[in-house]
C-alpha positions as CSV (number, residue, x, y, z in Angstrom):
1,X,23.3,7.2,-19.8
2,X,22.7,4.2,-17.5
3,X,24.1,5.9,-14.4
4,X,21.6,9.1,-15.0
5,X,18.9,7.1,-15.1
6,X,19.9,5.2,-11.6
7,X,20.2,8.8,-10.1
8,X,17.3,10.1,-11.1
9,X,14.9,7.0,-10.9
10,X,14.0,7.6,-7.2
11,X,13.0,11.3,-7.9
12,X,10.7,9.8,-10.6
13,X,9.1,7.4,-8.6
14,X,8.3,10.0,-6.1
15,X,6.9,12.4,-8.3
16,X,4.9,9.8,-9.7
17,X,3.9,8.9,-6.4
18,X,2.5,12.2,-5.3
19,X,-0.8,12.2,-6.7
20,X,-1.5,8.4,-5.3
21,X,-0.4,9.9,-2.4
22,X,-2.8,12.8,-2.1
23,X,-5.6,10.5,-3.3
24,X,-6.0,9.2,0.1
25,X,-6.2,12.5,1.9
26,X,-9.5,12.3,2.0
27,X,-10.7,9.0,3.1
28,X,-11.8,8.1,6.9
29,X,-9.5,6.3,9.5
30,X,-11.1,3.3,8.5
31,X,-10.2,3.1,4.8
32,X,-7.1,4.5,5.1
33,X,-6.3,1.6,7.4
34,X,-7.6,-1.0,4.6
35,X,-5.5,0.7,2.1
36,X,-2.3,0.5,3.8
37,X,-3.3,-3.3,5.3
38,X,-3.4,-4.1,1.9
39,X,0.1,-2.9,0.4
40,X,1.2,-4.8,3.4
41,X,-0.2,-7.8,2.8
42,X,0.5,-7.4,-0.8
43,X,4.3,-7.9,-0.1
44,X,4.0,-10.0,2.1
45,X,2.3,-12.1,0.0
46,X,4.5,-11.9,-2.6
47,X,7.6,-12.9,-0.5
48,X,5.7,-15.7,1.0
49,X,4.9,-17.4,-2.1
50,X,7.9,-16.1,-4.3
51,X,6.0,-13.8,-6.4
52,X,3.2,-15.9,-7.0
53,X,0.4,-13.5,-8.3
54,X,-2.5,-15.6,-6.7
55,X,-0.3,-15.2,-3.2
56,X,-0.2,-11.4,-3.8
57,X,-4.0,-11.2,-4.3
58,X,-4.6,-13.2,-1.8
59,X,-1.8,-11.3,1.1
60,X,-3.8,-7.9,-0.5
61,X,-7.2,-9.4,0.1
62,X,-5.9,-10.5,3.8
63,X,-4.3,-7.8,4.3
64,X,-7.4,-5.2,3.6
65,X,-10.1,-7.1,5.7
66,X,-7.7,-6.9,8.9
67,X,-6.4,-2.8,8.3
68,X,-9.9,-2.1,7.7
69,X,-11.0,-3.8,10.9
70,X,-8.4,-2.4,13.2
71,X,-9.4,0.3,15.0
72,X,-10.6,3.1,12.9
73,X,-12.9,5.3,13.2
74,X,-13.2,5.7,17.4
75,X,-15.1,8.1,18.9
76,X,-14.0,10.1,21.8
77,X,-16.2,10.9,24.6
């Protein structure tokens, strides 16, 4: 039983995944730039400070002001 659930944990995830996924379809440059800054500093966070939840809010928060104020949104001329 344990080694069908090992194999077919990754095709879960993904599935589960899918709709988070499609969620973001929509948004501008910008915000999809935040969102992925986040994640980022989300783990980053975490490995920094060994898990440390206030170190994983804090990488996210970090994280989101700088994705969200990297170039998004240009216009060409």
């Amino acid at each position: 039983m344990n080694n069908t659930v090992r194999r077919l944990a990754p095709f879960a995830l993904v599935a589960l995944m899918l709709p988070a996924l499609q969620g973001c379809a929509n948004l501008s440059q910008r915000q999809q730039n935040a969102a992925i800054g986040a994640g980022v500093g989300a783990i980053g966070g975490s490995i920094l400070t060994g898990g440390s939840t206030l170190g994983t809010l804090g990488g996210a928060a970090i994280g989101g002001v700088i994705g969200h104020g990297s170039g998004g949104d240009k216009r060409h001329r």
